[in-house]
C-alpha positions, 0 to 999 in steps of 0.5 A, spaced: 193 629 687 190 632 681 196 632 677 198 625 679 191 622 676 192 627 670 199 625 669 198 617 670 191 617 665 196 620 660 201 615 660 196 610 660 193 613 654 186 613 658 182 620 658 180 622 666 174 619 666 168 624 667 163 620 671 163 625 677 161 630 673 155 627 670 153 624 677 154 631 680 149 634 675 144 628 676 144 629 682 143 637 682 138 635 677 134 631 681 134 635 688 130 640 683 125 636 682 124 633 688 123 641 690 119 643 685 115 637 688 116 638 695 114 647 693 107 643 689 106 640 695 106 645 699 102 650 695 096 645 694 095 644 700 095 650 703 090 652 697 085 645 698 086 642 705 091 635 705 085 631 702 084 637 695 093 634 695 093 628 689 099 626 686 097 628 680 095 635 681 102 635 685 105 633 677 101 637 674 104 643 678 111 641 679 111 640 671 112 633 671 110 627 670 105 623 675 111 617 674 116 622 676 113 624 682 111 616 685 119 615 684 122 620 689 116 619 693 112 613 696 104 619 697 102 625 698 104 625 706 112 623 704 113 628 699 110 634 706 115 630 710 120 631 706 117 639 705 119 639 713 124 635 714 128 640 710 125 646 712 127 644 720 135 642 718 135 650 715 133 652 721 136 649 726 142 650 722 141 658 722 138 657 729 145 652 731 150 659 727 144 665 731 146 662 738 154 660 738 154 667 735 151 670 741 155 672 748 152 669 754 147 665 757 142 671 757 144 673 750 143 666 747 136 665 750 135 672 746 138 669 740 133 663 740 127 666 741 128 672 736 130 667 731 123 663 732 119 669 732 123 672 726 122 666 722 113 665 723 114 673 720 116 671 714 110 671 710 110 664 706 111 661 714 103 663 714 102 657 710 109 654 710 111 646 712 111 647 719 103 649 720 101 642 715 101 638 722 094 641 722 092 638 714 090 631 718 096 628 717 096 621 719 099 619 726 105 616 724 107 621 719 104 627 724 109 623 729 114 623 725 114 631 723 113 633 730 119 630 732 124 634 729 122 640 734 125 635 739 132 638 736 130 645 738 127 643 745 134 639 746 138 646 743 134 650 747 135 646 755 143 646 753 142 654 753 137 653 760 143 649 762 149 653 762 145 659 765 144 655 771 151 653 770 154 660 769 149 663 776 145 667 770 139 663 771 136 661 777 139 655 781 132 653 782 131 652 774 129 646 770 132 646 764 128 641 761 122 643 764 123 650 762 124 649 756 118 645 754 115 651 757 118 656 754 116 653 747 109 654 750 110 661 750 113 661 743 107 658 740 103 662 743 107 668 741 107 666 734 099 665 735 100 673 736 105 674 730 100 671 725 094 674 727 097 681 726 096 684 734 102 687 734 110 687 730 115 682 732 120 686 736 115 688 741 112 681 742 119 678 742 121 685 748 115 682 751 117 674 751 124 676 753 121 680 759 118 674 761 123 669 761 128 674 764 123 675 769 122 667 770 129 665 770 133 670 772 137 670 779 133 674 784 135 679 787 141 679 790 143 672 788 144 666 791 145 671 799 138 673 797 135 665 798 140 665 804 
């Protein structure tokens, strides 16, 4: 097809025209501002609290003009959404790959809570995009940032499911019900990661015991109920 607009441009006396390229490199040009925007943000309020966060102090730190940061993004709350927007769709993303990788119910369950407590072990996660719910975000904006874990609570009851399905898990288990609990037990988990009480494999041994424990058949399986 290349070769046939080439041959055809040619024949027409007009040259291939070069508007995909320069669209293409306006485009990566403004993904990197929005960036360094988004990355200012963040550090800021981070440092000073939402209410120390100015779209001007956010210019100053991303290198820009205060004009340029109002054309990407309408206040300070929209830039932080956007910050969590992205970081949830990467980790979904990682998180979605850990998961189809993984063999078993058991192991998918293993792979979900392992790549939670992994990624809060990441320093820049200490005062990363997903604790700037706690900055006094507004309700609306607040709603809107929580609601992307909704996506990971739906992943996880998928996996619930299937265990249940599979006889892995226990017949009586609520896959929905669980796993609002077991996001609980994640964040608690975190809490203990970011606090420094102990390494992150052996707070993941001990939330992959609990789980084991409350959702594995009992034992003897279904005859054992009988």
């Amino acid at each position: 097809m290349v070769l046939k607009d080439a041959h055809e441009s040619k024949a027409s006396g007009t040259k291939p025209s070069r508007s995909s390229d320069w669209d293409r490199t306006l485009a990566e040009h403004k993904e990197r501002v929005r960036t360094a925007i988004g990355q200012a943000a963040v550090q800021i309020a981070a440092e000073q609290g939402l209410a120390g966060t100015t779209m001007a102090k956010i210019a100053e730190r991303a290198g820009v003009s205060r004009a340029t940061v109002y054309n990407h993004f309408r206040d300070v709350e929209h830039v932080l959404l956007e910050v969590v927007q992205e970081e949830v769709n990467r980790f979904y993303a990682d998180l979605s790959e850990r998961i189809a990788e993984a063999v078993g119910p058991q192991a998918r369950l293993d792979a979900f809570l392992l790549a939670h407590l992994e990624y809060f072990t990441q320093p820049q996660r200490r005062s990363g995009a997903l604790q700037l719910q706690a900055l006094g975000i507004s309700p609306a904006v607040r709603t809107r940032m929580t609601a992307h874990t909704d996506r990971l609570r739906a992943l996880l009851t998928e996996v619930l499911e299937a265990g249940r399905a599979e006889g892995v898990f226990s017949a009586e288990t609520n896959p929905r019900r669980h796993a609002e609990l077991v996001m609980h037990l994640l964040s608690g988990a975190r809490e203990q990661l970011l606090r420094g009480d102990a390494p992150v494999a052996e707070i993941a041994a001990d939330l992959m015991l609990l789980t084991r424990c409350g959702l594995g058949q009992p034992a003897g399986g279904a005859a054992a109920r009988e």
